[in-house]
mmCIF file of the C-alpha atoms, coordinates in Angstrom:
data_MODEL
# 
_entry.id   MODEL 
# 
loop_
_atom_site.group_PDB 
_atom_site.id 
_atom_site.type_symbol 
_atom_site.label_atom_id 
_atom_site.label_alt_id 
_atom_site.label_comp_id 
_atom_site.label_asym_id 
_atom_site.label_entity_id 
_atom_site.label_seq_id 
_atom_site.pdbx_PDB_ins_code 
_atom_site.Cartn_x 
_atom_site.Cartn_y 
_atom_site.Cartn_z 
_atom_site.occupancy 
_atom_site.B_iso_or_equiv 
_atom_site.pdbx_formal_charge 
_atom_site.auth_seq_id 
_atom_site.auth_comp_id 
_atom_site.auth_asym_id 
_atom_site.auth_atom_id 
_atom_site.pdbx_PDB_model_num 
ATOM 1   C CA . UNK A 1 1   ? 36.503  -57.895 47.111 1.00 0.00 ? 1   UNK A CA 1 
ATOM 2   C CA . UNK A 1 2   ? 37.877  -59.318 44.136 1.00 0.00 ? 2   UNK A CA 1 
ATOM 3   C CA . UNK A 1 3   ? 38.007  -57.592 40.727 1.00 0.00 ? 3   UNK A CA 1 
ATOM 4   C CA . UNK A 1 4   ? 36.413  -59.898 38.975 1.00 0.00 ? 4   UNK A CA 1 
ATOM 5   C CA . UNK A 1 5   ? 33.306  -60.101 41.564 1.00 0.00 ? 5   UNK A CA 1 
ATOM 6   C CA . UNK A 1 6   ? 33.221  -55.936 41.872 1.00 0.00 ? 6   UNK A CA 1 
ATOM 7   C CA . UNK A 1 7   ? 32.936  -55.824 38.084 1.00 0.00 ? 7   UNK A CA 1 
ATOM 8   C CA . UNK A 1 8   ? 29.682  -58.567 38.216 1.00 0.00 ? 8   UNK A CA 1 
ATOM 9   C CA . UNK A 1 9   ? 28.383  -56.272 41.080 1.00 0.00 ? 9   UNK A CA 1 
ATOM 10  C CA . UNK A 1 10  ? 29.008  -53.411 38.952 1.00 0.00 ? 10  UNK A CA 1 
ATOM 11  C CA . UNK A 1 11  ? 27.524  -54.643 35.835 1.00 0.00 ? 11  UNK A CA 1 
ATOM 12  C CA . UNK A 1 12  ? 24.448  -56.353 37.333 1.00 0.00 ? 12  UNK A CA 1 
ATOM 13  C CA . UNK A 1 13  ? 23.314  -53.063 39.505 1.00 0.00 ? 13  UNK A CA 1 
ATOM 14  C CA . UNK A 1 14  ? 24.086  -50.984 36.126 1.00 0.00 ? 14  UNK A CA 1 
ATOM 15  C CA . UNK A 1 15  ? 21.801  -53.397 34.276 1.00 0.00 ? 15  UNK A CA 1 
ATOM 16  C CA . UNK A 1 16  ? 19.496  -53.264 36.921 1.00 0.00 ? 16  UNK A CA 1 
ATOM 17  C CA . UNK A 1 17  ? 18.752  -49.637 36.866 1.00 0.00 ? 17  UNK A CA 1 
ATOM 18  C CA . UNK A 1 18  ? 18.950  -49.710 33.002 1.00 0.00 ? 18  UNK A CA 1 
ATOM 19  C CA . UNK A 1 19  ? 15.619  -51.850 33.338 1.00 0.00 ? 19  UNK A CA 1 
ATOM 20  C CA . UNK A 1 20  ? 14.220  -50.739 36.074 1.00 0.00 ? 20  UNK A CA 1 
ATOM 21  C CA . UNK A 1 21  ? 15.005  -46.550 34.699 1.00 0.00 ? 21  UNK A CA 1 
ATOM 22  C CA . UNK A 1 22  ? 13.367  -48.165 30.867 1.00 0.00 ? 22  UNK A CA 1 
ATOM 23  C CA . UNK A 1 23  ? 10.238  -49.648 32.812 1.00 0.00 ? 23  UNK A CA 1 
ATOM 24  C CA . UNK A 1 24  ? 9.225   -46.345 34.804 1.00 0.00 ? 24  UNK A CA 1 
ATOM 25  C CA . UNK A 1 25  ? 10.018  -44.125 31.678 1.00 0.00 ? 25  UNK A CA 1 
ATOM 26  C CA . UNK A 1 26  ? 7.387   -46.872 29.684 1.00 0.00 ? 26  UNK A CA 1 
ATOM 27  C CA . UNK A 1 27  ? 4.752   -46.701 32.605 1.00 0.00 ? 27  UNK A CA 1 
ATOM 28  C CA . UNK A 1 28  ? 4.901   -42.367 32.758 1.00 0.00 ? 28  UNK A CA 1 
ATOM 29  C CA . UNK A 1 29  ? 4.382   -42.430 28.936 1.00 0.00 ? 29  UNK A CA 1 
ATOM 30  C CA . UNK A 1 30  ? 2.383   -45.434 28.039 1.00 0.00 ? 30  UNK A CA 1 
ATOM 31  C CA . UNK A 1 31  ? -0.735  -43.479 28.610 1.00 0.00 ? 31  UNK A CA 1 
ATOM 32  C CA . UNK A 1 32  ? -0.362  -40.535 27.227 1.00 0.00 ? 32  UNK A CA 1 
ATOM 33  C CA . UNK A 1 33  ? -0.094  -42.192 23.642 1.00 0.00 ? 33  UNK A CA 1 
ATOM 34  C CA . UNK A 1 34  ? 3.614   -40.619 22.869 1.00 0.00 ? 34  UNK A CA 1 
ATOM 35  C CA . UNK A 1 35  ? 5.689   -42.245 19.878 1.00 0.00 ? 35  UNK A CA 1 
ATOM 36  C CA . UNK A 1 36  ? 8.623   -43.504 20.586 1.00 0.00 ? 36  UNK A CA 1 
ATOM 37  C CA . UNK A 1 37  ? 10.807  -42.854 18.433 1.00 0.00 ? 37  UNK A CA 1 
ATOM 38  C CA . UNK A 1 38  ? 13.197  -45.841 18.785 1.00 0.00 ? 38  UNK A CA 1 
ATOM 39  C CA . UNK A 1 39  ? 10.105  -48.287 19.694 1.00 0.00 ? 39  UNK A CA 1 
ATOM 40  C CA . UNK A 1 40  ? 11.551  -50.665 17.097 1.00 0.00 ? 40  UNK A CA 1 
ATOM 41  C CA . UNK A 1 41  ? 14.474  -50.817 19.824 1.00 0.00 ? 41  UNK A CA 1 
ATOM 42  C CA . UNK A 1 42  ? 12.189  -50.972 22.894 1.00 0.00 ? 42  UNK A CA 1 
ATOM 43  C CA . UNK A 1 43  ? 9.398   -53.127 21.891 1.00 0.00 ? 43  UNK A CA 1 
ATOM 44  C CA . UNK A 1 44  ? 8.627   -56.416 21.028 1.00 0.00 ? 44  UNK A CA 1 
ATOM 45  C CA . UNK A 1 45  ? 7.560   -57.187 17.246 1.00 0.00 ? 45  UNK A CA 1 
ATOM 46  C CA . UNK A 1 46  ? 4.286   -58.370 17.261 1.00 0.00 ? 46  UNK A CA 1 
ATOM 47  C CA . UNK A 1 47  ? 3.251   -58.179 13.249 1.00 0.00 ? 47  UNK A CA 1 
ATOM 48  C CA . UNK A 1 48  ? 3.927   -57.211 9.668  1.00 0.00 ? 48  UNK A CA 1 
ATOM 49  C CA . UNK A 1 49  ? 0.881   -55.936 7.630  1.00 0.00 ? 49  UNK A CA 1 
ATOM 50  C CA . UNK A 1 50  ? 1.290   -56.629 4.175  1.00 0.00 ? 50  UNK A CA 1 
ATOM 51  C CA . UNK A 1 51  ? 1.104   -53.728 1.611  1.00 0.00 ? 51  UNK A CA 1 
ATOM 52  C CA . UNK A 1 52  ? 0.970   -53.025 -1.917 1.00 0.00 ? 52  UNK A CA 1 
ATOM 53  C CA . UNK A 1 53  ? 4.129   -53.756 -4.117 1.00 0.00 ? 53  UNK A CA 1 
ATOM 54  C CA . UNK A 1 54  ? 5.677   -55.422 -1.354 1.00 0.00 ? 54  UNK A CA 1 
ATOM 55  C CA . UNK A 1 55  ? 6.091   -53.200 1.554  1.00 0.00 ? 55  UNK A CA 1 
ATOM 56  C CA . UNK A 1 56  ? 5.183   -53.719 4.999  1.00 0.00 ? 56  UNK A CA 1 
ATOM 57  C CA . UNK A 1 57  ? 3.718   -52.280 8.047  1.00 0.00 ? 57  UNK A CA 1 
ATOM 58  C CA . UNK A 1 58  ? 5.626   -53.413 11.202 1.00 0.00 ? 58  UNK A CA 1 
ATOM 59  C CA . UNK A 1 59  ? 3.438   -53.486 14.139 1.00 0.00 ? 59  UNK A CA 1 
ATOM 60  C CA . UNK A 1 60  ? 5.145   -53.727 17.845 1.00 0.00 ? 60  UNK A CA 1 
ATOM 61  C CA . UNK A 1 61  ? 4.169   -53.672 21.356 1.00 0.00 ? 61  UNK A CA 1 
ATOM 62  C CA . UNK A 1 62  ? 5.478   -53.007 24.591 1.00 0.00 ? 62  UNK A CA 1 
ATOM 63  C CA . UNK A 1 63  ? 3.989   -54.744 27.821 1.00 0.00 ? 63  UNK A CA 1 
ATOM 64  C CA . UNK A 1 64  ? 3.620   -52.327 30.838 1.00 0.00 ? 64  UNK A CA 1 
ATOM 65  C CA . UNK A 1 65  ? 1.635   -54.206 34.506 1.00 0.00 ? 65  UNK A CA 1 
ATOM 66  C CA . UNK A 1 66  ? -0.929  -55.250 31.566 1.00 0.00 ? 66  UNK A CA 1 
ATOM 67  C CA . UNK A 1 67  ? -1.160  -52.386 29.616 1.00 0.00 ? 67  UNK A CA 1 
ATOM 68  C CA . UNK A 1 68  ? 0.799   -52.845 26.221 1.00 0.00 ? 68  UNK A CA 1 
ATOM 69  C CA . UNK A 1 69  ? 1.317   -49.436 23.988 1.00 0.00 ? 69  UNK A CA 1 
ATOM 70  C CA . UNK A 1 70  ? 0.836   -51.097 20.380 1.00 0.00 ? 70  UNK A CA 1 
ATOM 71  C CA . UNK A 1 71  ? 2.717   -49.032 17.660 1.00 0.00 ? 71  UNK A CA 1 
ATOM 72  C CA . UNK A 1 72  ? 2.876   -49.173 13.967 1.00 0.00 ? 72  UNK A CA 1 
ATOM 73  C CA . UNK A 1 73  ? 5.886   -47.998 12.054 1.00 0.00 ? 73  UNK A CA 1 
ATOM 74  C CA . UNK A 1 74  ? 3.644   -45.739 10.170 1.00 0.00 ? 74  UNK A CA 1 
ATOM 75  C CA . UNK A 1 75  ? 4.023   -46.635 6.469  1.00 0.00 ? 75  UNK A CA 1 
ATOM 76  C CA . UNK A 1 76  ? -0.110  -46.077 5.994  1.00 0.00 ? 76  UNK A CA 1 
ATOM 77  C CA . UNK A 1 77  ? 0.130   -43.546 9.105  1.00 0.00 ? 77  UNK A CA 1 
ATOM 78  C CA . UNK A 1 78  ? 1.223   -43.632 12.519 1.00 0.00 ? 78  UNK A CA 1 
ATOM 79  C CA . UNK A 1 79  ? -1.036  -45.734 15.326 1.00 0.00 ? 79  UNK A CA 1 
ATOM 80  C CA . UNK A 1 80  ? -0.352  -46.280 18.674 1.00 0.00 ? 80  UNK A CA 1 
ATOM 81  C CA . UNK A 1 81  ? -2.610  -47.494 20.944 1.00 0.00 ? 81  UNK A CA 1 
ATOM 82  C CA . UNK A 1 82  ? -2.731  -48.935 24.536 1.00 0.00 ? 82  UNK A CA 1 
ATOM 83  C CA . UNK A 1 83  ? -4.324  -52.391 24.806 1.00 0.00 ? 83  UNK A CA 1 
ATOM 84  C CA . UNK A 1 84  ? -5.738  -53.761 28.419 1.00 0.00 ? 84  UNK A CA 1 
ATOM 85  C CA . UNK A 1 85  ? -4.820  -57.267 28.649 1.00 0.00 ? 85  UNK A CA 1 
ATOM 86  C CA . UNK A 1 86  ? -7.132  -60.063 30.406 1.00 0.00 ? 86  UNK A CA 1 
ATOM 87  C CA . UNK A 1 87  ? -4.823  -62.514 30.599 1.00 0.00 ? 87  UNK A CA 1 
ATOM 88  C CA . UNK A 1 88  ? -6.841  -65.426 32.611 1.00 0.00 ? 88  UNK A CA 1 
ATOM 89  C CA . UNK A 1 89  ? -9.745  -64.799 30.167 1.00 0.00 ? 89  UNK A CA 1 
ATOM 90  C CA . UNK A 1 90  ? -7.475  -64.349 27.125 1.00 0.00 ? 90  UNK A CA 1 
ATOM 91  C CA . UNK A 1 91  ? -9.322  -61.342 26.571 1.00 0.00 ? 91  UNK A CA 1 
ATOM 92  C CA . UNK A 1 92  ? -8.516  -57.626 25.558 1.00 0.00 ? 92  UNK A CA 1 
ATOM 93  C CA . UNK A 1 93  ? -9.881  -53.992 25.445 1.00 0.00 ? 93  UNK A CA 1 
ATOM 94  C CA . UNK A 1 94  ? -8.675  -50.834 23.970 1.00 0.00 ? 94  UNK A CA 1 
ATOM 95  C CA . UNK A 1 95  ? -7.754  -47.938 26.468 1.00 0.00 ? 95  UNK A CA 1 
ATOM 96  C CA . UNK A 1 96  ? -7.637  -45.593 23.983 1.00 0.00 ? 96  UNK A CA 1 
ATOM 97  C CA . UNK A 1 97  ? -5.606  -44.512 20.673 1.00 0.00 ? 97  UNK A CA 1 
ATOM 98  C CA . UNK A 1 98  ? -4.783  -42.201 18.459 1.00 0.00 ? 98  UNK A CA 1 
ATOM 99  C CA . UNK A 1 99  ? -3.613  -42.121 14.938 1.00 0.00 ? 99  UNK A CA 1 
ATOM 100 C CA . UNK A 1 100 ? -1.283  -39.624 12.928 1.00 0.00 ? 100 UNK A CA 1 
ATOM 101 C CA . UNK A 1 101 ? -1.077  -39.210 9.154  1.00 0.00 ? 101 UNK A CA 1 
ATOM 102 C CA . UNK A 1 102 ? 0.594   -35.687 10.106 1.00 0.00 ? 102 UNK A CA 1 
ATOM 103 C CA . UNK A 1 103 ? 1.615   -33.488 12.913 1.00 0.00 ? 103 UNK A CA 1 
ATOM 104 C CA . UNK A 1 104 ? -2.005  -33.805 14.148 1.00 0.00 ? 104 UNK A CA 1 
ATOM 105 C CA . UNK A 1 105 ? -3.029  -36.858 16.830 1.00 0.00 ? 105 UNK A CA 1 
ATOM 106 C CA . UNK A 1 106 ? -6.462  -38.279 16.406 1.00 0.00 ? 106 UNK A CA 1 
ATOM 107 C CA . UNK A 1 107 ? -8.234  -40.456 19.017 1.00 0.00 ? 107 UNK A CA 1 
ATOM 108 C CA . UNK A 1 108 ? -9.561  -43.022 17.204 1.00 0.00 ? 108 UNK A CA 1 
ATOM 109 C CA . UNK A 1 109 ? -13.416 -45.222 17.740 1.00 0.00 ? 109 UNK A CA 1 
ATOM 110 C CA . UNK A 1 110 ? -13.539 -48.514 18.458 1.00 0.00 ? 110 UNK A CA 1 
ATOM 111 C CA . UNK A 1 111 ? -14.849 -49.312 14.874 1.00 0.00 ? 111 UNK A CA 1 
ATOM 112 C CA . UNK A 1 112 ? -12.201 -47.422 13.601 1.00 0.00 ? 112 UNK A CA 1 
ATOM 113 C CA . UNK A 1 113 ? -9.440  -49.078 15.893 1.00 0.00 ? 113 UNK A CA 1 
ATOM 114 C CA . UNK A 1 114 ? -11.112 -52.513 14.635 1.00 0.00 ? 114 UNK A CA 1 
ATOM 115 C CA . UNK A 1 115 ? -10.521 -51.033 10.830 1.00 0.00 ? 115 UNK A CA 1 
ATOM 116 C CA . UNK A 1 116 ? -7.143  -49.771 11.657 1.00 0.00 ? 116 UNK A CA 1 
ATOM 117 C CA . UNK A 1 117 ? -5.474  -53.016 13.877 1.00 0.00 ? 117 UNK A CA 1 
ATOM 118 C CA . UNK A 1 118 ? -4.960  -56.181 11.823 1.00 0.00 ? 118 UNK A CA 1 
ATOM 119 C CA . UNK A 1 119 ? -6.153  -58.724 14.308 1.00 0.00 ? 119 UNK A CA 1 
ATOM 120 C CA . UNK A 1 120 ? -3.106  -60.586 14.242 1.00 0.00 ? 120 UNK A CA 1 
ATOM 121 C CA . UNK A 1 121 ? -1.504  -58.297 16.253 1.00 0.00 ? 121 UNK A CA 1 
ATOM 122 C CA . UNK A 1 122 ? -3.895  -58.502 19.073 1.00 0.00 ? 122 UNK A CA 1 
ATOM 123 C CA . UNK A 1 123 ? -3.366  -62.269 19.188 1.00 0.00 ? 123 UNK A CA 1 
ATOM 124 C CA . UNK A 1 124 ? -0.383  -62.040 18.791 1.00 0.00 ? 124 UNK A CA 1 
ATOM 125 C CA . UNK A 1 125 ? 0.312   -59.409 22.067 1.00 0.00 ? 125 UNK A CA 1 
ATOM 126 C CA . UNK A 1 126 ? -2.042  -62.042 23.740 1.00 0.00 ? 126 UNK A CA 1 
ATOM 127 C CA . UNK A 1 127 ? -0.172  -64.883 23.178 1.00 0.00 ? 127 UNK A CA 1 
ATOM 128 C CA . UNK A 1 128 ? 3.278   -63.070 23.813 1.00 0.00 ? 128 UNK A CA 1 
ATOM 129 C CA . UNK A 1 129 ? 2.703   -61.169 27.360 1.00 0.00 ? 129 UNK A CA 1 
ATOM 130 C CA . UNK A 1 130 ? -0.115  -63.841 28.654 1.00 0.00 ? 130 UNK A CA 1 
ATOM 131 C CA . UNK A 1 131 ? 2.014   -66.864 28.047 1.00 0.00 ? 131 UNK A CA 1 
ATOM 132 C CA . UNK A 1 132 ? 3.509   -67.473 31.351 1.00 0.00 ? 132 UNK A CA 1 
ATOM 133 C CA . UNK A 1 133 ? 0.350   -66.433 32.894 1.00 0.00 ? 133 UNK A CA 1 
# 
């Protein structure tokens, strides 16, 4: 074997397991509503919220088998949530989620996950993950 070709083997296996390793460490935690704390590196951007005086809340998602853990950055306190997709219908449902202003986690309602979610992030992790669907 060449070199060249045992250094594409190398890299594409390494790559491989890089994804594969990221993907099974997403589906363990994705339910159990953990912050990330590089999710800015892991995840997809789905929205920023604007905020007073010009700051921002960055919203970002990470697609799972149709379960996508959506995450602010926590500038008006930490969400994270995990959002069931219905892709054929276009549809979605919250699984659960949790907020975090400080070292406490609270599950959050539906009416308060409606409050808390801008709903262009939603249609946004709709139009993202469903679109080749």
């Amino acid at each position: 074997m060449s070199k060249k070709l045992f250094q594409s083997v190398f890299v594409t296996i390494f790559l491989g397991y890089a994804i594969v390793s990221h993907a099974y460490t997403l589906g363990e935690n994705i339910t159990t509503l953990d912050s990330d704390t590089d999710y800015e590196i892991n995840a997809d951007f789905l929205y920023v919220q604007d905020l007073e005086m010009g700051y921002g809340d960055n919203w970002y998602g990470q697609n799972f088998k149709g379960l996508v853990k959506i995450q602010s950055d926590g500038k008006i306190g930490l969400f994270v949530g995990i959002l069931k997709l219905n892709c054929k219908n276009k549809t979605f449902k919250w699984e659960k989620a949790v907020s975090r202003t400080d070292e406490k986690r609270t599950p959050r309602t539906a009416k308060e996950i409606k409050e808390a979610v801008p709903p262009q992030v939603t249609k946004n992790a709709l139009a993202l993950y469903c679109k080749s669907k």
